[in-house]
C-alpha positions in Angstrom: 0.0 0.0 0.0 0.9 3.7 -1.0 2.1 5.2 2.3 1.9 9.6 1.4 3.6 10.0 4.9 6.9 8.0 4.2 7.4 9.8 1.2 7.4 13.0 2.7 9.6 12.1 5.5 11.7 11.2 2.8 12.0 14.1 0.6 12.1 15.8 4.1 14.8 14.3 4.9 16.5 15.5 1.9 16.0 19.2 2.5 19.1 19.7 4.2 21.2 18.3 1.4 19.2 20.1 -1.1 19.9 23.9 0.8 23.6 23.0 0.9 23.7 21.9 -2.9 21.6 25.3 -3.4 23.9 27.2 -1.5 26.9 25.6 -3.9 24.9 27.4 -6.7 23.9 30.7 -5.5 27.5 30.8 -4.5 28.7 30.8 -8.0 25.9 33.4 -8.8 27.4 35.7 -6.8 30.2 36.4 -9.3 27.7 37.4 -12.7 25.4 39.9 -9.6 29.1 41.7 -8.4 27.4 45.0 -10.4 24.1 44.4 -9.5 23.9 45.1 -5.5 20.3 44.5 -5.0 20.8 41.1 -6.4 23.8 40.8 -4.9 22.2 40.9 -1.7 19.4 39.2 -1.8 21.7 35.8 -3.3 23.7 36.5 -0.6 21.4 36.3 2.0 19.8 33.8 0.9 23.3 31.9 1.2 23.5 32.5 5.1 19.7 31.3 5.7 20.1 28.2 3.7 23.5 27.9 5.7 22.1 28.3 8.9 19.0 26.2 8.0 20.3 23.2 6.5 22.4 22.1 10.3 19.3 23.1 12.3 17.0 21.3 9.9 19.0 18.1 9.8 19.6 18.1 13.7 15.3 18.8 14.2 14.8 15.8 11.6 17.3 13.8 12.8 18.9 12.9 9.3 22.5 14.4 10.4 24.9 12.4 7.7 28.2 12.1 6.8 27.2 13.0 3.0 25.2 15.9 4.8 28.5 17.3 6.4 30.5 17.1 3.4 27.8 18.8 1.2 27.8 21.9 4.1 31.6 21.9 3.8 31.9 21.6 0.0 29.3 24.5 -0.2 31.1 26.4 3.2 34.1 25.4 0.4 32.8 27.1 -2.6 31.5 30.5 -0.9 34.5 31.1 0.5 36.5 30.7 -2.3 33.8 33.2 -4.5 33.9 35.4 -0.9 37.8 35.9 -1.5 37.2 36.8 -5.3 34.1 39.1 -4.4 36.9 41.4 -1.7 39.4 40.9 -4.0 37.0 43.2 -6.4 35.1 45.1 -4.2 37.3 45.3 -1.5 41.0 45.2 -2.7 42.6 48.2 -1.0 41.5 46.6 2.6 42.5 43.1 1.4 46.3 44.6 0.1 46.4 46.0 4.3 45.4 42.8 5.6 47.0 40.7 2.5 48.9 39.0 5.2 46.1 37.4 6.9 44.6 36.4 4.0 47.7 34.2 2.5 48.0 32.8 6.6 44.3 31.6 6.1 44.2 30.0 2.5 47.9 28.5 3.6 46.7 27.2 6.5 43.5 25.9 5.2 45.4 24.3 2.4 47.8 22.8 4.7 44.4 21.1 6.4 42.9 20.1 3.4 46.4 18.0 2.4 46.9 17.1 5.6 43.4 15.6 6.1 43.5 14.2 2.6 46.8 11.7 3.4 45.7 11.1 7.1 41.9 10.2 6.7 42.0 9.5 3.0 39.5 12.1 2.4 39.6 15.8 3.0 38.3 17.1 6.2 36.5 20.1 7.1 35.5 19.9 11.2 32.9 22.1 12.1 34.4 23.8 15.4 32.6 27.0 17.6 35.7 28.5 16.3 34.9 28.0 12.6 31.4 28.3 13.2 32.1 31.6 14.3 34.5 32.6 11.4 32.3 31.8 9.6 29.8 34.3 10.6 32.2 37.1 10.3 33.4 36.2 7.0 29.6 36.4 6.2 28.7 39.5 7.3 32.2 41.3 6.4 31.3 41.9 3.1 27.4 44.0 4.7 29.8 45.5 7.3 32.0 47.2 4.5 29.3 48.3 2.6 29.3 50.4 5.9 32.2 50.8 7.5 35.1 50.4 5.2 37.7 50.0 8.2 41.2 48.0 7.1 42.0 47.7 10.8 38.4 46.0 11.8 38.7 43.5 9.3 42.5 43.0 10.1 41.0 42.0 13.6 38.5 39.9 11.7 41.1 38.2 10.1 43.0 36.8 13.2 39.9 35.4 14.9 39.7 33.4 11.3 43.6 32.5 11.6 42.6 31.3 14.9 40.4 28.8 13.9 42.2 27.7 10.9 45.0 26.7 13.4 42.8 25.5 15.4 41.0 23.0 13.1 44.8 22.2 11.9 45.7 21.5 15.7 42.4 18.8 15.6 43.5 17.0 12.6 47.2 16.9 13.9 46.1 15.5 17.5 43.5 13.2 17.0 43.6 9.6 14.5 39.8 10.0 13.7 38.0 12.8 12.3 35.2 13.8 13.9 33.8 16.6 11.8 31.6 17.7 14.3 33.8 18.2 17.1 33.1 21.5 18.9 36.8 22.4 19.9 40.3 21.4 20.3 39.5 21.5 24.3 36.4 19.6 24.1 34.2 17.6 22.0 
């Protein structure tokens, strides 16, 4: 017999995965809406809610997966990597002040993603309070220039995100499994 209510819980159970394979996309859009801010903004918040919904729905559902956590990463992944393109036009006098920082981050994150990849087999992204948190800045740095175009704010915004970096590199280097949900280095 035809059971209506299975099905749903299983398409429901695919949402999560769906916003983080959405967010993948709208990530790319970013780049072709640089010269259109209104459409720029709207993608991009639509990025964060579909970033911040796609955890809590899997953890209210119950369908928390390991393909779930590598889709959030892979998207976390691609945005990031479209984020640094977006400063590097929007923002690229702040970015040559801070340029430091930046080249510490993307070393260190690369240095993570090789290490992970020849100690699990696979590359690792674990998602710490620490890189939750850098996270949110790097989010919102973009709306805060619009603003306040401070080189010395986001310079401090920078180190919080070398902070994490090391410490997610600090994770993969003292512990044999990876746990990709592990909080922080100090607990789990």
């Amino acid at each position: 017999m035809y059971n209506l209510r299975k099905e749903v819980e299983a398409i429901d159970r695919l949402v999560p995965n769906i916003l983080s394979v959405l967010r993948i996309i709208l990530s790319v859009l970013l780049i072709p809406f640089l010269s259109v801010r209104i459409g720029f903004i709207i993608i991009y918040i639509v990025i964060g809610i579909s970033d911040v919904l796609d955890g809590y729905i899997a953890r209210k559902l119950g369908c928390e997966s390991d393909l779930g956590a590598k889709l959030d990463s892979t998207a976390d992944f691609v945005f990031y990597c479209i984020l640094v393109l977006v400063f590097f036009k929007l923002y690229s006098s702040i970015l040559e002040m801070n340029y430091q920082f930046v080249a510490i981050i993307i070393a260190i994150r690369l240095l993570n993603m090789l290490l992970t990849k020849l100690k699990y087999k696979r590359v690792v992204f674990i998602h710490t309070l620490a890189n939750k948190i850098s996270g949110i800045i790097l989010y919102l740095m973009p709306m805060i220039l619009l603003y306040i175009e401070n080189g010395i704010l986001v310079g401090i915004l920078l180190i919080i995100v070398v902070l994490a970096a090391i410490e997610e590199l600090l994770i993969t280097i003292k512990f044999e499994k990876p746990d990709l949900n592990r909080r922080s280095i100090f607990r789990d």
